[in-house]
C-alpha positions, -999 to +999 in steps of 0.1 A: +175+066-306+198+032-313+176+004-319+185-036-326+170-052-357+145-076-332+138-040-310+128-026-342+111-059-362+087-061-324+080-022-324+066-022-361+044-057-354+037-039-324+022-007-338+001-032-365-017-049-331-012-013-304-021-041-278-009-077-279-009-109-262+027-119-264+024-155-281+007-133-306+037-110-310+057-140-312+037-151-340+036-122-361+072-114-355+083-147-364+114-150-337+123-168-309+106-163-281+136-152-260+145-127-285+110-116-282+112-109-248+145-092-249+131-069-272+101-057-250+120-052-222+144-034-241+114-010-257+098-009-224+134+008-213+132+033-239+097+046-232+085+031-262+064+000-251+047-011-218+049-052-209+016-063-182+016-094-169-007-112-145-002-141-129-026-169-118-029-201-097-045-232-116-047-262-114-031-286-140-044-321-152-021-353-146-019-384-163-032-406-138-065-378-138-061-382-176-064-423-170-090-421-146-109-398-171-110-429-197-111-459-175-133-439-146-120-437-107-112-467-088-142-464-065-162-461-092-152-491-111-153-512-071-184-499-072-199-515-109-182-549-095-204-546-064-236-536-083-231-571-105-219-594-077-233-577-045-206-591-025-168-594-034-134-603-016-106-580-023-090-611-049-124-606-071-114-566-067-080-571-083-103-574-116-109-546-117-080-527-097-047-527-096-024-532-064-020-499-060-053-486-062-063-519-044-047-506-009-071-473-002-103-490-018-116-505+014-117-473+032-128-449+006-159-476-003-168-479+038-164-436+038-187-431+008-209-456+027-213-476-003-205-511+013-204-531+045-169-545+054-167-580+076-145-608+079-155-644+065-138-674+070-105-657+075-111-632+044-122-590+041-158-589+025-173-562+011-209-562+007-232-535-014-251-510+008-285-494-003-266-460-007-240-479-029-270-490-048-279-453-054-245-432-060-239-407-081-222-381-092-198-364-064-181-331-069-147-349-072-162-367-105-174-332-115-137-318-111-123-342-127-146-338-158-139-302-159-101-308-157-104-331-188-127-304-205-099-283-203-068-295-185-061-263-170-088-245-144-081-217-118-079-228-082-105-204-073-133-225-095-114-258-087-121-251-050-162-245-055-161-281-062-133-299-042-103-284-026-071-287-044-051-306-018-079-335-021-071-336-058-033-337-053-035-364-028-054-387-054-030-371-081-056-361-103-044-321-105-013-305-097-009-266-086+006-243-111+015-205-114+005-192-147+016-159-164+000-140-188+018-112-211+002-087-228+021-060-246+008-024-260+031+003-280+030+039-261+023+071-278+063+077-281+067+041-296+038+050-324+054+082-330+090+067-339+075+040-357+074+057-396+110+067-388+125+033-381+138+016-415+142-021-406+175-034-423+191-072-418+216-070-394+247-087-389+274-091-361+304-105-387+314-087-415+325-114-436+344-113-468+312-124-489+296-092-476+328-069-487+329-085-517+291-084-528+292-048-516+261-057-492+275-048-466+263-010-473+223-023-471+227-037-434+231-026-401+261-040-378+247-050-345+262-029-317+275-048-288+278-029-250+309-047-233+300-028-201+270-048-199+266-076-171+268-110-185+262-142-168+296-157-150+309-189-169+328-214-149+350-235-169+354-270-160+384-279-138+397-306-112+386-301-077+409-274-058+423-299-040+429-326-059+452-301-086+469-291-056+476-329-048+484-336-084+512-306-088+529-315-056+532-351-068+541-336-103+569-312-084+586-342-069+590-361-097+605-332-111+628-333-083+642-363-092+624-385-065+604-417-071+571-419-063+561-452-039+525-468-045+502-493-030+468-507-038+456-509-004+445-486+025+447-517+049+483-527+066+497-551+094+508-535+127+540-549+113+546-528+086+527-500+106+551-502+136+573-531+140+591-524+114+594-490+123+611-500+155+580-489+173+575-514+201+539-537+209+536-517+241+535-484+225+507-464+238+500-455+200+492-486+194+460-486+210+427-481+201+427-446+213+453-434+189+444-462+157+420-482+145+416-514+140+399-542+117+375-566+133+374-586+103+391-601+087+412-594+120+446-605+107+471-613+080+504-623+069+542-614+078+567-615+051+594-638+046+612-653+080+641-637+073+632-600+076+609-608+102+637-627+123+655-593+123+625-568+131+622-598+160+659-591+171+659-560+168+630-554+191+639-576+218+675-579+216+686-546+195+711-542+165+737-517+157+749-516+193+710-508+209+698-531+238+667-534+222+633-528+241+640-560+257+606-573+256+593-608+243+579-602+205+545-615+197+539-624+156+503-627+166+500-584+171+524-579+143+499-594+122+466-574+130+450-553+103+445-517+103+436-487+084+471-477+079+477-448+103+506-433+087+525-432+055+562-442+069+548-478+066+554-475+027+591-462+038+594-493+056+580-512+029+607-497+005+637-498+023+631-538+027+621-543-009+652-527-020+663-492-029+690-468-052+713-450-033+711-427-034+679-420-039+653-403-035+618-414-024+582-401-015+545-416-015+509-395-010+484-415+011+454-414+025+456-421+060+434-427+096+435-419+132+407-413+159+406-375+169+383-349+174+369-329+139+381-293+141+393-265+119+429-279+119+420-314+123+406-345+103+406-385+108+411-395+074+432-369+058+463-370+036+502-375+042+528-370+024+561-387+033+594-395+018+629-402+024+664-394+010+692-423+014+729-415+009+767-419+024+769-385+039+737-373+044+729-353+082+703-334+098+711-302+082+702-316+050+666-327+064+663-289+075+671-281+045+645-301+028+616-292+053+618-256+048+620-258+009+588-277+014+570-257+037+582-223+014+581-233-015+555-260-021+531-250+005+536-208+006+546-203+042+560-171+048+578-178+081+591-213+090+603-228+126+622-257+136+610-277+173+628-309+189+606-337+188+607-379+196+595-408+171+603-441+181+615-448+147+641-413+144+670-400+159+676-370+160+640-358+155+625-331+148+586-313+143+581-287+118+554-258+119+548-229+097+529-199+103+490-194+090+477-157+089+446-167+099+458-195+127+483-188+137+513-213+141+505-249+128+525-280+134+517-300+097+552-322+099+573-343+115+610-356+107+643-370+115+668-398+111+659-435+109+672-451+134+697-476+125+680-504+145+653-499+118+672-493+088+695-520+096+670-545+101+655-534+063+688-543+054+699-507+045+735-499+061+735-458+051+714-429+062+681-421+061+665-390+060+629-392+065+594-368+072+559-376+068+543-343+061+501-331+066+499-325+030+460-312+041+474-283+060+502-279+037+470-269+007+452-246+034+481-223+032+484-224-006+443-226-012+440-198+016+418-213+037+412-211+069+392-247+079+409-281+068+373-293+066+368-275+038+392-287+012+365-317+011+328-294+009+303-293-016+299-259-014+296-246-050+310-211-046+340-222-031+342-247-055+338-225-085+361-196-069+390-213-052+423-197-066+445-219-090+476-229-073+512-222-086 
């Protein structure tokens, strides 16, 4: 029979004893107490020892029972105020008491009937009562001394004085479970016992051992790699956040140049108007966005650019009529929680770009809608643009389904005509989920050249703004966009790598 070093160390100390407490085996062994342990279970798995353990309620001193013990219970030291004065306000109380033990007093005194409670001249008086006069010992003062005698008393003799829960509202004693071991070698274990030669034992065989030539008066510890062990999880970024993180990383790659902005907050003009989405749009409305109440506005920029965004919408450029409405400053001025990420397109085109060139940005975005499995109202978008002489829409196909196959996964891609106020030709994008079937997760098309025109760009513009948060449920394989955001720890811990 293969024993360790500590199996065999516990099984001699054992035989000295035949029957243990286990502190005391930890004693006389001289190791940890976890390697103690392990030992007896393991003897107790080979026949050669037995482990008994029973296990007890108490109750445990705490330290405000420990204070009260020295500086006696609050009713008690009311109560010696009393006896000297006869009568006392609660402000000569505070002498004696402290604000928290202040609070109860006046209740527990009038239920032990040891004082009278009246109001005079607009103040609580307490005044001595003949049973006051003549208190003594209660059984909670005779708990509390036997919990200072020995800090640690079974419930069951706890409860011929006071019941526990009494003692845990004052918090005098807490409840505890405590376990006791005892540990006795079995006939097989005594038997084996003169055959066991204890040797050091060693799980390296180190050059200093080869040398020495000790290695030949130890014993190498044997290792089982069948054995359960506990799982380790190694630390590493949220699912998906890495997720996030490589598609940025990918893009870069790719040559495009990644667009940024401090703020989640935007003006309707950057959010629409310059967009070439008109003020009357139905997407404009508090049903489809939201909106700041304060601070409720803020400011265009320069008179130029907005003088064009102006003409365009109400007179048109590039040969359009417009939308032949009157433009109103005032609602391209309103904040919002930007509702899309094409507003950092716009913001781009006007600031200046390459061309060609290559552009994307990843933002958190918001709109009102209803929390499902494929749904969020703050979620994530990714959107970009390409601008160059002879771009068309085949490129932007082209594009879309390298994204959709091989960024996000999808196995079968599908192409559906679509309208944007701000596009033309458009087109909606939607890959197929095993478990969801087909999902729509992006939309595209062609700036139009009122738009672009107005930003003072005079080529095309590919553009798509993409769900990047359906876009990681196909590569994390999950089947609710909801959770790419839990807590939960398992899926946490277990979520696949991506790429």
């Amino acid at each position: 029979m293969e024993l360790s070093y500590q199996e065999k160390l516990t099984l001699i100390k054992l035989n000295e004893l035949k029957r243990a407490n286990f502190e005391e085996l930890v004693e006389r062994t001289g190791l940890e107490q976890v390697a103690v342990m392990r030992a007896v279970l393991g003897l107790q798995s080979k026949g050669l020892a037995k482990l008994h353990e029973r296990s007890e309620k108490v109750v445990k001193i705490t330290e405000t029972g420990k204070k009260y013990a020295e500086i006696s219970l609050p009713e008690w030291r009311a109560l010696r105020l009393l006896r000297e004065r006869k009568k006392v306000t609660l402000d000569d109380l505070k002498e004696v008491l402290s604000e928290d033990e202040l609070k109860p007093i006046v209740g527990l005194l009038r239920k032990e009937g040891w004082a009278s409670v009246r109001k005079e001249d607009g103040k609580l008086v307490l005044e001595i009562t003949e049973r006051g006069l003549k208190a003594g010992e209660r059984p909670i003062d005779r708990a509390l001394k036997l919990l200072t005698e020995r800090e640690t008393v079974p419930v069951k003799e706890v409860e011929t004085l006071v019941p526990v829960k009494e003692l845990k509202r004052r918090k005098i004693g807490e409840e505890d479970t405590v376990t006791e071991r005892t540990v006795e070698i079995t006939p097989a274990g005594e038997e084996l016992v003169p055959k066991v030669e204890l040797k050091r034992e060693v799980s390296i065989l180190t050059p200093e051992l080869i040398k020495s030539g000790k290695w030949k008066e130890v014993e190498f510890r044997k290792f089982d790699i069948r054995a359960p062990v506990r799982r380790v999880y190694p630390g590493k970024k949220q699912p998906y956040r890495a997720f996030l993180d490589k598609i940025r990383r990918r893009l870069i790659e790719m040559g495009f140049i990644e667009m940024t902005v401090e703020s989640l907050i935007e003006t309707q003009f950057w959010n629409f108007d310059a967009l070439f989405q008109p003020q009357n749009h139905p997407a404009r409305e508090w049903t489809d966005t939201y909106q700041l109440k304060y601070p409720k506005s803020g400011s265009l920029p320069e008179k130029e650019l907005v003088g064009r965004v102006k003409t365009a919408h109400e007179k048109g450029l590039a040969g359009s009529r417009g939308w032949g409405y009157v433009w109103s400053p005032e609602r391209a001025m309103l904040l919002m929680p930007r509702a899309h990420g094409t507003a950092l397109d716009a913001r781009q085109l006007a600031k200046g770009v390459e061309i060609p060139g290559k552009y994307f940005t990843i933002q958190r975005v918001f709109r009102p809608d209803v929390l499902d499995r494929t749904h969020l109202i703050e979620f994530n978008q990714i959107d970009g643009f390409v601008v160059g002489e002879n771009l068309n829409f085949r490129h932007l196909l082209g594009i879309l389904k390298r994204f959709a196959v091989e960024i996000a996964g999808a196995k079968k891609v599908k192409f559906l005509p679509d309208y944007y106020p701000f596009t033309e030709p458009s087109v909606q994008m939607s890959a197929y989920h095993p478990e969801l079937g087909w999902v729509e997760f992006g939309g595209a098309g062609i700036f139009r050249e009122e738009m672009t025109k107005a930003l003072g760009v005079d080529v095309p513009v590919i553009a798509w703004g993409i769900g990047i948060d359906r876009l990681a449920m196909f590569k994390l394989g999950i089947d609710d966009i909801r959770y790419l955001f839990s807590y939960d720890l398992r899926w946490l811990r277990e979520a696949k790598l991506v790429w």
